[in-house]
C-alpha positions in Angstrom: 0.0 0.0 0.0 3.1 2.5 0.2 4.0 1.7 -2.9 0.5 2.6 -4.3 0.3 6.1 -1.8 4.5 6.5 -3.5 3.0 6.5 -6.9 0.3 8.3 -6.4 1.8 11.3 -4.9 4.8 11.0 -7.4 2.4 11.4 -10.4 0.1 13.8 -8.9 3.5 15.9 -8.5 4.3 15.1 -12.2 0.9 15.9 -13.5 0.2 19.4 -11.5 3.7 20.7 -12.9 2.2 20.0 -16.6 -0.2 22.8 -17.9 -1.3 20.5 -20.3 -3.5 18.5 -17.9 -6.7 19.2 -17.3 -7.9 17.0 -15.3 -7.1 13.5 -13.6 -9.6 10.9 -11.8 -8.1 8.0 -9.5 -10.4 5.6 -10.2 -10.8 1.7 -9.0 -9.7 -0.1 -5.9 -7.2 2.9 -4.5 -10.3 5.5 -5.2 -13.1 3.1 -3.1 -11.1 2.6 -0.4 -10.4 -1.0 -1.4 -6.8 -1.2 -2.3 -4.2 -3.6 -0.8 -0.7 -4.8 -1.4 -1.7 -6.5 -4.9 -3.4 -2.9 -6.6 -2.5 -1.0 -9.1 -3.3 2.9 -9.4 -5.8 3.3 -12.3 -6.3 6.7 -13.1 -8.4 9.2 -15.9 -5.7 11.4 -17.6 -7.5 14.5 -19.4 -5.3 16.2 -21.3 -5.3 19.3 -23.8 -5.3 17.8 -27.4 -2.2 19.3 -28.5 -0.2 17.4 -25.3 -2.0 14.3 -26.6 1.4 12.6 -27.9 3.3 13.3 -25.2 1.6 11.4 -23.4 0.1 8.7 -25.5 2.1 6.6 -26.9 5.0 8.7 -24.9 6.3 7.5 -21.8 8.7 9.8 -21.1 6.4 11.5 -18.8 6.4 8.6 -16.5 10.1 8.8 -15.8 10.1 11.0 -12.5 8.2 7.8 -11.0 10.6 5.0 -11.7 12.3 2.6 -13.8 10.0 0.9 -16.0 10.3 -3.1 -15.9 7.8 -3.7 -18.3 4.7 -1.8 -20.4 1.7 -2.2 -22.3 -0.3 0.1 -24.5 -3.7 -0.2 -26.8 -5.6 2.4 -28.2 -8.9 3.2 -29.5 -10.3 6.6 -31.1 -11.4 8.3 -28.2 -8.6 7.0 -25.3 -5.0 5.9 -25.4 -4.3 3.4 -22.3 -0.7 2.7 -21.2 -0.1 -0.2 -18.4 3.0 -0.2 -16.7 5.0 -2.2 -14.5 7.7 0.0 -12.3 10.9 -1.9 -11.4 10.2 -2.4 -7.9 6.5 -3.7 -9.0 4.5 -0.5 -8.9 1.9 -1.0 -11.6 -0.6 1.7 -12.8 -2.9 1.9 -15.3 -3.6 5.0 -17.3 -6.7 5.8 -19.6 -5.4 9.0 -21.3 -8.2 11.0 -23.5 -8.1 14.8 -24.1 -10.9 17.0 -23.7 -12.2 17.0 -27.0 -13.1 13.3 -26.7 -13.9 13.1 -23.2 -16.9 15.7 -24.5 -17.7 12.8 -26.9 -18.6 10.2 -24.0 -21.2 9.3 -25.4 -20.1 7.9 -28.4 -17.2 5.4 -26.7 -18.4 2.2 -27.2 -17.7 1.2 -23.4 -17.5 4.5 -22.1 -17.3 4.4 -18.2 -19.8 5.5 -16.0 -18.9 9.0 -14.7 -22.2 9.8 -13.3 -22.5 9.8 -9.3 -18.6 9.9 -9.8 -17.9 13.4 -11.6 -16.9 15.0 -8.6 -13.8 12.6 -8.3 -12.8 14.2 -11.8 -11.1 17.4 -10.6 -9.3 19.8 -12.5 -5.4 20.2 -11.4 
């Protein structure tokens, strides 16, 4: 679990310093309350459209959080998602999407259910 608090405060340090991010959701196990030694950090990335690439497929913005051991990325038209695996185990799991599609929810074809959760979508 202090790998998981680690990561999170690294990246929310990393992510406030870039203008280009609009907003950021923590989302799954770590956000409920749930989490234990075996989670990952899964986390909303909103970013400007113009920072899009540096970001997705980029990882160059994770470096400030630690070695990467190992990485996997997919994409769709709306999100880019990047799972890593830090050398000391840390994983996280990033949905990156910039505003432009995140205002075009409703066309994802397994858009997630931001309802009753909106208010954990703050802007930095």
């Amino acid at each position: 679990m202090a790998e998981a608090q680690q990561s999170h405060a690294q990246l929310q340090q990393t992510l406030q310093a870039d203008e280009a991010v609009t907003a950021v959701a923590i989302l799954g196990s770590v956000a409920q309350s749930r989490a234990d030694e075996w989670s990952d950090l899964d986390l909303l990335i909103v970013v400007e459209d113009a920072a899009f690439d540096r970001f997705f497929p980029a990882l160059a913005w994770l470096e400030p959080c630690g070695e990467l051991f190992a990485y996997e990325q997919s994409a769709s038209p709306f999100v880019g998602v990047t799972r890593v695996c830090f050398a000391d185990f840390r994983r996280l799991d990033c949905v990156i999407t910039t505003e432009a599609a995140l205002a075009r929810l409703a066309e994802w074809p397994h858009a997630p259910h931001l309802g009753e959760r909106s208010a954990d979508l703050r802007a930095l």
